[in-house]
N, C-alpha and C positions, 0 to 999 in steps of 0.2 A: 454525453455519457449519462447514462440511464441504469434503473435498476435490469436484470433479463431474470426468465425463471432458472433457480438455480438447479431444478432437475434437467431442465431442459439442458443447460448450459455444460453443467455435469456430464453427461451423457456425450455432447459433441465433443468432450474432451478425456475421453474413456473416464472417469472417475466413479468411484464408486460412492453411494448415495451417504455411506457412512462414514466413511470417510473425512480426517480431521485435515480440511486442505489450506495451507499457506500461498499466497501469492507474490512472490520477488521476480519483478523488472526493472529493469533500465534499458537506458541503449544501449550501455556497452556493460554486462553485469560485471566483469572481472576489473572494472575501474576501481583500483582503491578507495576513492571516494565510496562508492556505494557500499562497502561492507561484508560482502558478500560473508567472508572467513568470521566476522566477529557474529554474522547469522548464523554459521556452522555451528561455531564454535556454543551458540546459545541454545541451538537444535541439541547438539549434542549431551547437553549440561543442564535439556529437561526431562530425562527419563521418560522422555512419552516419545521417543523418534521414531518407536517400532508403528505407530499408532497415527503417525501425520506423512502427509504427502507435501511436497514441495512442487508447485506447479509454477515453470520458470520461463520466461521470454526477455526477450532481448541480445544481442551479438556476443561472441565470445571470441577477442581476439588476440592473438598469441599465448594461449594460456589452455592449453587442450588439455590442459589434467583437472581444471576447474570441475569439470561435471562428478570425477574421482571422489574429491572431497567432501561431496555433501552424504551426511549422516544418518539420511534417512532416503525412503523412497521418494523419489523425484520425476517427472513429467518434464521435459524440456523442449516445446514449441518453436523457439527458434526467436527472430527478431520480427516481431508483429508491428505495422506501419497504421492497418484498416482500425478505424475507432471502432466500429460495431463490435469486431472483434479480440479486441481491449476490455469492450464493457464487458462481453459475454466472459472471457479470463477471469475478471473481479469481481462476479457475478459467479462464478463458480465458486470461491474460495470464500471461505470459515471467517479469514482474517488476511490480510494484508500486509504485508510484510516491509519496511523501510528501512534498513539499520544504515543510514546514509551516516558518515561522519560529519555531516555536514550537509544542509541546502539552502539555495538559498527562498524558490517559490517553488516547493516538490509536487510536479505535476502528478507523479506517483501518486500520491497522498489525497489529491484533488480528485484524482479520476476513481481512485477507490470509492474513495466516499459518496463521489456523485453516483454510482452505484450501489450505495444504500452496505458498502461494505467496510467492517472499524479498518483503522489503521494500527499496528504498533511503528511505533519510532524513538528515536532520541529525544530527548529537552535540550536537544539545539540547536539555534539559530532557526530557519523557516518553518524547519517542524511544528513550533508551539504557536503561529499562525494560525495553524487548520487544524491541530486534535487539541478538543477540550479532554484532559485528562478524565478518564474513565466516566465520559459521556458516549463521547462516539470515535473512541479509541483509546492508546494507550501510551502515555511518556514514560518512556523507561529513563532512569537518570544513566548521564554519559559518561562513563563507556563502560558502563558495565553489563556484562552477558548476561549474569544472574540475572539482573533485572529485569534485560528483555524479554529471558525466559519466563520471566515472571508473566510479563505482558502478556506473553501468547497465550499462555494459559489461562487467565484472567476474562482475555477476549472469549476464550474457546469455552468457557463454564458459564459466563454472563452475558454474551450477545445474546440479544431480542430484537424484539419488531424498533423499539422504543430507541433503542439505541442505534438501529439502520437507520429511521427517521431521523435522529438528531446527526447523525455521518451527513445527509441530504439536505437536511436544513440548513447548515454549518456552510456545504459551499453553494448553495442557494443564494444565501446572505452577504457572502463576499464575491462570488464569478461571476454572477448570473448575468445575459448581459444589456441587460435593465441597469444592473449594478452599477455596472464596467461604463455603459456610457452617462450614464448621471454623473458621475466622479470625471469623467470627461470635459462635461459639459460647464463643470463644478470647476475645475482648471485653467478651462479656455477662460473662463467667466473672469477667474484670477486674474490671468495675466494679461489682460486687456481690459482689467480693472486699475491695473498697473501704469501702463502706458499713456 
């Protein structure tokens, strides 16, 4: 996962260049876990929905009125597998969307950022891992809408270069996989220090 250009990206995904665009995926978006209704519901309850696009991927199953609910205009791509075209998704979008009730390592959140795009989510559990609070992203406290609303907004008037950079740095520092096998290597070391 890489930053892509966001005209570019825009463009393969009809969006328009002005455009205030949100990203919400999962695999299965209508899993209660992920949130989906308490993102409506924060769309809803920020007086800008005439003003944001909802750009959505991932499966929807048994819930065909899912797509009904959502508050503002929305783009729905379907269930995306190919990473390139994950990045070029998060790579399009403003801001990144997670209202997860819960994660425990949110790939979501990962893959935003490794393309250089904030995150909003909750202050729970896996969440506060990967977003430094209004660094390169945003902790809404749980479970509240306002808040999130709050978030989106926040992202949508304050993201900059400075704060894509610190979304990339962030999981630079914990994925990379330099990272990943040093702590590996840091383990093995453990446990046959053990023995």
């Amino acid at each position: 996962f890489r930053p892509h250009s966001k005209e570019v990206c825009r463009q393969r995904f009809g969006l328009l260049p002005n455009e205030k665009v949100l990203a919400f995926g999962a695999a299965k978006l209508n899993d209660p876990i992920k949130g989906a209704d308490m993102l409506f519901k924060a769309i809803e309850e920020s007086g800008e929905k005439e003003n944001l696009l909802l750009l959505l991927f991932g499966a929807i199953k048994g819930d065909e009125e899912l797509l009904q609910r959502i508050p503002c205009r929305y783009i729905y791509v379907g269930s995306v597998t190919n990473k390139e075209e994950l990045a070029q998704l998060y790579s399009a979008a403003d801001v990144a969307v997670v209202p997860s009730h819960y994660e425990t390592l949110p790939f979501a959140i990962a893959e935003a950022m490794a393309c250089g795009t904030p995150v909003v989510s909750f202050d729970s559990a896996g969440q506060t891992t990967l977003i430094d609070h209004k660094e390169n992203g945003y902790l809404a406290e749980y479970p509240s809408t306002q808040d999130f609303t709050q978030g989106i907004n926040w992202i949508l008037q304050n993201a900059d270069k400075k704060m894509q950079e610190s979304a990339m740095a962030k999981i630079e520092s914990i994925m990379s996989p330099q990272k990943v096998a040093s702590q590996h290597i840091e383990l093995y070391k453990r446990l046959l220090n053990r023995e």
